[in-house]
N, CA and C atoms as a LAMMPS dump frame, in Angstrom:
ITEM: TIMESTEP
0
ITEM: NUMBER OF ATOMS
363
ITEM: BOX BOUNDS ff ff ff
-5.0000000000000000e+02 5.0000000000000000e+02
-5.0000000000000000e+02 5.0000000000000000e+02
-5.0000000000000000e+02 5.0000000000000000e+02
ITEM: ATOMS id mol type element x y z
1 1 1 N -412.524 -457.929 -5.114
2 1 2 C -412.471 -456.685 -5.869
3 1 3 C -413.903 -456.208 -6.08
4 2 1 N -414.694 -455.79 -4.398
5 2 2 C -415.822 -455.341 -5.463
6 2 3 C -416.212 -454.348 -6.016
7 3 1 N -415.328 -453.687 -6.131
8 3 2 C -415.562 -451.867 -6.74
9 3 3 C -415.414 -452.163 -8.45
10 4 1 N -415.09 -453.301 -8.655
11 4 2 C -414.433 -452.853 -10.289
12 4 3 C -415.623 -453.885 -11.022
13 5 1 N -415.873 -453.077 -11.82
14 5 2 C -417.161 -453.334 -12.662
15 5 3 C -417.055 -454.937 -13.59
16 6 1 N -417.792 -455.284 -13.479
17 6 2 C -418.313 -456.529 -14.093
18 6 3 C -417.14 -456.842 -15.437
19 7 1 N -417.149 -455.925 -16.173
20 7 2 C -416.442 -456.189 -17.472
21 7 3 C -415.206 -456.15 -17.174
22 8 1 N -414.532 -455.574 -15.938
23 8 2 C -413.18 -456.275 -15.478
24 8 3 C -412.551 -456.576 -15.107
25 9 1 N -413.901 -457.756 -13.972
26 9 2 C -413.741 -458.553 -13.408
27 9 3 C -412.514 -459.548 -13.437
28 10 1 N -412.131 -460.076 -14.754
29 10 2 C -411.977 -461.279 -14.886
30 10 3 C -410.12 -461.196 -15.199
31 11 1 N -410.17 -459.765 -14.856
32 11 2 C -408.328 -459.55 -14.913
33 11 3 C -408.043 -459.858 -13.576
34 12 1 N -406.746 -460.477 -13.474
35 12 2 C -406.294 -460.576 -12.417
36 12 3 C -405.212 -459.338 -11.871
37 13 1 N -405.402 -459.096 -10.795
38 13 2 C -404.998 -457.668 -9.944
39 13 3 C -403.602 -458.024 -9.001
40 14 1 N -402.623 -457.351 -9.28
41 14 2 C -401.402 -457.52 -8.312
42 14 3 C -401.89 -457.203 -6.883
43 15 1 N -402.721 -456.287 -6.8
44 15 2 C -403.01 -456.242 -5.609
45 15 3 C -404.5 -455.339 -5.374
46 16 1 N -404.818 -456.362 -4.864
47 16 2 C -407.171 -456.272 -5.075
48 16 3 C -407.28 -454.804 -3.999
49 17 1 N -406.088 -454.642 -2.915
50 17 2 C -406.845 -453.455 -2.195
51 17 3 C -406.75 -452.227 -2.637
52 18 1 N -405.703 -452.315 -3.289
53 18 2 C -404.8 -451.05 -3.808
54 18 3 C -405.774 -450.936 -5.539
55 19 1 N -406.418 -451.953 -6.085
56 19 2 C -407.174 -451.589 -7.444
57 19 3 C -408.49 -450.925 -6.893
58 20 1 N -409.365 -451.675 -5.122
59 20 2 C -410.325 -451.123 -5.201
60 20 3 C -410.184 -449.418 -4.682
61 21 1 N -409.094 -449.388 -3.979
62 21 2 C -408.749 -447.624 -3.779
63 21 3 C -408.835 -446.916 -4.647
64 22 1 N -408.279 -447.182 -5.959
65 22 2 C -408.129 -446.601 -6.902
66 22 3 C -409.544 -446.508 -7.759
67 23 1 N -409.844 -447.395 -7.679
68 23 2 C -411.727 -447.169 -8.24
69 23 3 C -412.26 -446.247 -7.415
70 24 1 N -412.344 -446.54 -6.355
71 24 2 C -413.112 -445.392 -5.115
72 24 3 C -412.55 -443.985 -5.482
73 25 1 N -411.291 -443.813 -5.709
74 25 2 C -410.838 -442.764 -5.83
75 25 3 C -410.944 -441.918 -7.401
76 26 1 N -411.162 -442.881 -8.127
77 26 2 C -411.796 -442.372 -9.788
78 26 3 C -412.989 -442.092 -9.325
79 27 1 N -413.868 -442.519 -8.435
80 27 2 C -415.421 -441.928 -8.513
81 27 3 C -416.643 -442.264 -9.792
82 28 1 N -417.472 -441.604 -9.523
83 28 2 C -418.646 -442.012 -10.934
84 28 3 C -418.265 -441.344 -12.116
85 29 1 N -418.138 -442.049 -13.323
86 29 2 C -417.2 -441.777 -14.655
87 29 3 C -418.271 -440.658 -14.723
88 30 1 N -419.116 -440.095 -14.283
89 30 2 C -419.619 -438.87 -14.848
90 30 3 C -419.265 -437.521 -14.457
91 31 1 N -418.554 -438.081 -13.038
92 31 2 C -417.969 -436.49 -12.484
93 31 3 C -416.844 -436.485 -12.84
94 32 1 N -415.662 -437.726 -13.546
95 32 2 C -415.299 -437.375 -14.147
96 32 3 C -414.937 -436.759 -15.81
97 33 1 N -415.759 -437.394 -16.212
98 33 2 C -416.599 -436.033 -17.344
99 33 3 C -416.634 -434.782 -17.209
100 34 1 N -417.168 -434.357 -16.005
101 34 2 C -417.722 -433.644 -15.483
102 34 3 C -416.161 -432.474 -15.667
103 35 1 N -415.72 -433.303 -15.161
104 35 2 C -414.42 -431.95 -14.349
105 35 3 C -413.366 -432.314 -15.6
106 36 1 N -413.607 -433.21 -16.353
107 36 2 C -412.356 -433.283 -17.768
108 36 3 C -412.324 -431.914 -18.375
109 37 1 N -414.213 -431.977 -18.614
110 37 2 C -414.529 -430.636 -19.097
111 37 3 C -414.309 -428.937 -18.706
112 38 1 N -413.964 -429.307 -17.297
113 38 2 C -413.639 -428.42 -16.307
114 38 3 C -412.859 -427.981 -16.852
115 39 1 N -411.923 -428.985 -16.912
116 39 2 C -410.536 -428.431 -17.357
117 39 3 C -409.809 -428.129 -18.671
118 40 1 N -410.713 -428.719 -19.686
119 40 2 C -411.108 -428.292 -21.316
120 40 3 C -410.773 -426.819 -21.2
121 41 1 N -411.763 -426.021 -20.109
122 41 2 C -412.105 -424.789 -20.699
123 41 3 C -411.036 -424.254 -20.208
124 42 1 N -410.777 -424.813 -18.837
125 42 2 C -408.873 -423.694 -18.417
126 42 3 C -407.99 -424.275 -19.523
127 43 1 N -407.885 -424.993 -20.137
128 43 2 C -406.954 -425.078 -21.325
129 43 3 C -406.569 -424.604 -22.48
130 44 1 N -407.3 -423.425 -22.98
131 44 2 C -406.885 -422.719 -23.689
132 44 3 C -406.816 -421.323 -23.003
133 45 1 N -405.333 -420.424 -23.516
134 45 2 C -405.178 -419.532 -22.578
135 45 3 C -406.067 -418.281 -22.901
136 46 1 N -406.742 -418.219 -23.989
137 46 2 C -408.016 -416.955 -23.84
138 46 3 C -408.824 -417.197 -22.708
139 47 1 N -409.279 -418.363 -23.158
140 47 2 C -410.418 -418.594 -21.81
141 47 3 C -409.46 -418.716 -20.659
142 48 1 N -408.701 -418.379 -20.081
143 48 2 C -408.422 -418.883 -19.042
144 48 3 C -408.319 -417.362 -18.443
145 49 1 N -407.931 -416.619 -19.049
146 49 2 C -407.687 -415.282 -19.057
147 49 3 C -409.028 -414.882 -19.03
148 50 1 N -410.062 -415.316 -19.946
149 50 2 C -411.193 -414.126 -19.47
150 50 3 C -411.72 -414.52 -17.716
151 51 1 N -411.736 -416.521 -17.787
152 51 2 C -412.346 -416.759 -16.321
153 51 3 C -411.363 -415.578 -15.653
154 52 1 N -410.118 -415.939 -15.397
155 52 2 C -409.176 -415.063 -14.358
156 52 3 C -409.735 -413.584 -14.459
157 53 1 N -410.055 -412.952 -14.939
158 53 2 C -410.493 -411.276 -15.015
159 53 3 C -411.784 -411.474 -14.731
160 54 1 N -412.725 -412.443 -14.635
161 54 2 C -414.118 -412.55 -14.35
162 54 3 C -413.836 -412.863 -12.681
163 55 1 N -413.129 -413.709 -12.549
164 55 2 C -413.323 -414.086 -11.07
165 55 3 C -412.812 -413.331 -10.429
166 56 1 N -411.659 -412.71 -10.703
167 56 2 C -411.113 -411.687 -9.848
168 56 3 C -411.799 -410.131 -9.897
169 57 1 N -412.495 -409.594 -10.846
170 57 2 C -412.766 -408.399 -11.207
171 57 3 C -414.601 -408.516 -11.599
172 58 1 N -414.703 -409.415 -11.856
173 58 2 C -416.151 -409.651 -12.037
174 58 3 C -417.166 -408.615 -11.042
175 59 1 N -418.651 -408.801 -11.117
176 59 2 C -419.184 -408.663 -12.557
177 59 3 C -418.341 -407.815 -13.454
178 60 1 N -418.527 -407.822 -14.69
179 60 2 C -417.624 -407.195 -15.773
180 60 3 C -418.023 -407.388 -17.133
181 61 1 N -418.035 -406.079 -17.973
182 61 2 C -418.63 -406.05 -19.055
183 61 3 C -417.77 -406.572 -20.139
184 62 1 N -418.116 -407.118 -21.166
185 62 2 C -417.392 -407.537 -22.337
186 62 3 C -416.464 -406.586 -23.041
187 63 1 N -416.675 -405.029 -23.004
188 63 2 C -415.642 -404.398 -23.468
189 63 3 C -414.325 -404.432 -22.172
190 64 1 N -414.941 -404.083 -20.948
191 64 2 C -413.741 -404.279 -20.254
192 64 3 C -412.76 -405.353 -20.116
193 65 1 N -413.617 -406.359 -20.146
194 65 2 C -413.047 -407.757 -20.521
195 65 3 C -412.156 -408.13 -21.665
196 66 1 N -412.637 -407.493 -22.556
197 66 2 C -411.472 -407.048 -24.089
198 66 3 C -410.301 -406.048 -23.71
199 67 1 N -410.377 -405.039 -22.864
200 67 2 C -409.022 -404.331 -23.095
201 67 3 C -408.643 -404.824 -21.471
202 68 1 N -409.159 -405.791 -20.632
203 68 2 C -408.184 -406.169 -19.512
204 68 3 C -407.266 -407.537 -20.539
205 69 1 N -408.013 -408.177 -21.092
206 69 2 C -407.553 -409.799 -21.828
207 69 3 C -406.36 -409.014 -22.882
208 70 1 N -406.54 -408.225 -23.733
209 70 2 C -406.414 -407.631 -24.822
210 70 3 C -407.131 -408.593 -26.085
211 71 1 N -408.043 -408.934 -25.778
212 71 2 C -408.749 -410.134 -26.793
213 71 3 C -409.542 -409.337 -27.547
214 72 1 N -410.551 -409.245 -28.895
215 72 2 C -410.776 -408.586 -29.111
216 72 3 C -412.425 -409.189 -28.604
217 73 1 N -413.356 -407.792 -28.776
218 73 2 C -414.188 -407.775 -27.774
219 73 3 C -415.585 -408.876 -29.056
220 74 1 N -415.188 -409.164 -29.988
221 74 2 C -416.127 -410.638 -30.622
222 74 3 C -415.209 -411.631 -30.438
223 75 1 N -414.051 -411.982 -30.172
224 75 2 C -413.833 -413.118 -29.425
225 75 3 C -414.168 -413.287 -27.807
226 76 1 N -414.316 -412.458 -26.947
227 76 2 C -414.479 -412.208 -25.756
228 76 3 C -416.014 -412.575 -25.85
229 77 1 N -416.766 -412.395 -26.726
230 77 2 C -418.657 -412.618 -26.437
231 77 3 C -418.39 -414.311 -26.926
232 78 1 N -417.419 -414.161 -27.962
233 78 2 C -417.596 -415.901 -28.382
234 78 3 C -417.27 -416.566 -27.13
235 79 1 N -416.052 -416.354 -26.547
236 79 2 C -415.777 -417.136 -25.412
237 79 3 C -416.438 -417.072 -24.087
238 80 1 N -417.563 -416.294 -23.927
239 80 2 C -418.575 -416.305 -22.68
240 80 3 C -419.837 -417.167 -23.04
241 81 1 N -420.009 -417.06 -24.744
242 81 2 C -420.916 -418.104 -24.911
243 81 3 C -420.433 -419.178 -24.293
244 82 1 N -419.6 -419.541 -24.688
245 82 2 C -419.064 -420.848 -24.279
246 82 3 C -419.175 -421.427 -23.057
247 83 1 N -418.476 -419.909 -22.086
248 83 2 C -418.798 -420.024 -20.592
249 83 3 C -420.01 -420.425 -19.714
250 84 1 N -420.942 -419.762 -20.713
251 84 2 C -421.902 -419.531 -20.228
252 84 3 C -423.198 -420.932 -20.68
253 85 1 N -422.64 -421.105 -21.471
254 85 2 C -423.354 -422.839 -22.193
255 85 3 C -423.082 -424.112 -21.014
256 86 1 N -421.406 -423.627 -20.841
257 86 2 C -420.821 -424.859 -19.84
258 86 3 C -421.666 -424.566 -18.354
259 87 1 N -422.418 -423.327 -18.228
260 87 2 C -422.551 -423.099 -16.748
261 87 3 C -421.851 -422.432 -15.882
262 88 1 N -420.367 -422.101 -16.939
263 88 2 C -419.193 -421.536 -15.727
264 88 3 C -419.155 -420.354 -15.272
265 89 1 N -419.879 -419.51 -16.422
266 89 2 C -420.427 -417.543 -16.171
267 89 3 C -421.778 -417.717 -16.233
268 90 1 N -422.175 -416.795 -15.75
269 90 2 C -423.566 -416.257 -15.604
270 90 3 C -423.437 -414.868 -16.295
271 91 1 N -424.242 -414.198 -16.906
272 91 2 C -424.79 -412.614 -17.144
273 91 3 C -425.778 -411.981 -16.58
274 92 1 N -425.799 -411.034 -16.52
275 92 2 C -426.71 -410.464 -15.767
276 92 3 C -426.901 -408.867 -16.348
277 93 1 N -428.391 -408.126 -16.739
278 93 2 C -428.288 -406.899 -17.203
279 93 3 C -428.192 -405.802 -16.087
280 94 1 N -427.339 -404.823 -16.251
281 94 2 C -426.861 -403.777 -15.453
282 94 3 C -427.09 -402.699 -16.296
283 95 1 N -428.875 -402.205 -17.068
284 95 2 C -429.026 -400.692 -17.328
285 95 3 C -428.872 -401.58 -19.169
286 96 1 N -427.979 -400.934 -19.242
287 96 2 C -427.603 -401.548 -20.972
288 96 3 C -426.282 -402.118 -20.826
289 97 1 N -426.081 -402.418 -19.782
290 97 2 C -424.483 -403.139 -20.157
291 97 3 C -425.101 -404.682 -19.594
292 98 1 N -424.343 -405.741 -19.741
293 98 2 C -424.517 -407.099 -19.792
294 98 3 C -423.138 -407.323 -18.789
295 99 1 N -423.195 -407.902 -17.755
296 99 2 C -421.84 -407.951 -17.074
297 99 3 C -422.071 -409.47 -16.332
298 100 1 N -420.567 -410.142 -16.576
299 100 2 C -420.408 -411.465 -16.031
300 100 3 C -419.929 -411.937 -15.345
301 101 1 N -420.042 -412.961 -14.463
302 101 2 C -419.503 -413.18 -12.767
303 101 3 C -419.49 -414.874 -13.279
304 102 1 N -418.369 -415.337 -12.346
305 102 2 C -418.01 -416.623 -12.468
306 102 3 C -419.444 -417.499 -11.729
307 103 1 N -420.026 -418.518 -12.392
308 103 2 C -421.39 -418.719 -11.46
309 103 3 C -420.86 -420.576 -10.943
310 104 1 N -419.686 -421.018 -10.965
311 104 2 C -419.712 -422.518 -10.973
312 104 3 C -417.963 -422.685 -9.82
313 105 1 N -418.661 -422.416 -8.263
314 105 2 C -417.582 -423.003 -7.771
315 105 3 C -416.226 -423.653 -7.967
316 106 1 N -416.516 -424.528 -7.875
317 106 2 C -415.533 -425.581 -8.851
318 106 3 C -414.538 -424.881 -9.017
319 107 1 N -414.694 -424.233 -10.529
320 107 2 C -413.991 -423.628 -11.145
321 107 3 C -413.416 -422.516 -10.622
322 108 1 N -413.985 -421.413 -9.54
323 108 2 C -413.355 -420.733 -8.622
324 108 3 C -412.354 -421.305 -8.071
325 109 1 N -412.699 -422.257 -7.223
326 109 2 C -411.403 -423.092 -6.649
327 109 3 C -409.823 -423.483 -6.955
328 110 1 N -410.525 -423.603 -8.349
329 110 2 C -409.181 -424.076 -9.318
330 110 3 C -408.424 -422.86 -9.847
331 111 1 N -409.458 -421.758 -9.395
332 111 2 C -408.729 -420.643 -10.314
333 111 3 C -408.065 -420.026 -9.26
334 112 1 N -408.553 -419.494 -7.89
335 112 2 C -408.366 -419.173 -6.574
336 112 3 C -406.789 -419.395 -6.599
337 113 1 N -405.559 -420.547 -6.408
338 113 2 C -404.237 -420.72 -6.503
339 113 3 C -403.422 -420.356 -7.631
340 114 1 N -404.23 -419.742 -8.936
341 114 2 C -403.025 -419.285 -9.582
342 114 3 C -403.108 -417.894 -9.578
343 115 1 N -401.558 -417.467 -9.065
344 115 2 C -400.976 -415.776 -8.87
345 115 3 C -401.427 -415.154 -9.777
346 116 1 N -401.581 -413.887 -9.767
347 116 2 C -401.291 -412.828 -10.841
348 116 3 C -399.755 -412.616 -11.025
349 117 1 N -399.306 -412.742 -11.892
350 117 2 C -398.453 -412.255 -12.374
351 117 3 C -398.023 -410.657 -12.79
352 118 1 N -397.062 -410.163 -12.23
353 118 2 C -396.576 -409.163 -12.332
354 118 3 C -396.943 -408.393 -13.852
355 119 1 N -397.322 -407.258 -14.317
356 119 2 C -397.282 -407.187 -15.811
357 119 3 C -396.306 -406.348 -16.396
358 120 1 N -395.425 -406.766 -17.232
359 120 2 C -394.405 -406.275 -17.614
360 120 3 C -394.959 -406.019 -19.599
361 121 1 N -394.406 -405.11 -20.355
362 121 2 C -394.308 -404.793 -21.506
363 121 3 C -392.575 -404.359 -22.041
């Protein structure tokens, strides 16, 4: 078993090839950190909604971003801080408007497979 770290070592494994796959396949506990956090931020549905209107419609200003989300436009700056702390938006000045584009792959990727949904009222 040599993929599995020192401290647990000393368990015995039903089966040593199939535990070291599974280590290989967890990777360095920091990328998964890394992408837990990833997925922190798609977990609440504001933020998930502003990424989705950023990645698809981006660059994009914070008021537009408020009446595409219907969020109001000081929760919409709170939640780009956020974005933008994690690395996941970028800003950029356009004249006097401030407009934001998804800046962290990754997170494109993940966002890239979910549909728009039809909008009904």
């Amino acid at each position: 078993m040599h993929l599995v770290p020192e401290e647990r070592a000393h368990r015995r494994p039903i089966d040593e090839h199939t535990v070291c796959a599974a280590v290989a396949g967890i990777g360095d506990p920091s990328d998964v950190r890394s992408w837990a956090a990833r997925f922190a931020l798609l977990a609440e549905p504001g933020r998930l909604a502003v990424l989705l209107a950023v990645h698809r419609a981006g660059p994009i200003a914070v008021s537009d971003l408020a009446i595409a989300t219907g969020i109001s436009e000081t929760a919409v700056s709170q939640t780009l801080r956020i974005l933008r702390t994690s690395g996941t938006v970028t800003a950029a000045k356009d004249g006097r408007v401030v407009r934001y584009r998804l800046a962290d792959p990754a997170v494109a990727a993940l966002l890239d497979p979910i549909p728009a949904l039809p909008h009904t009222e």
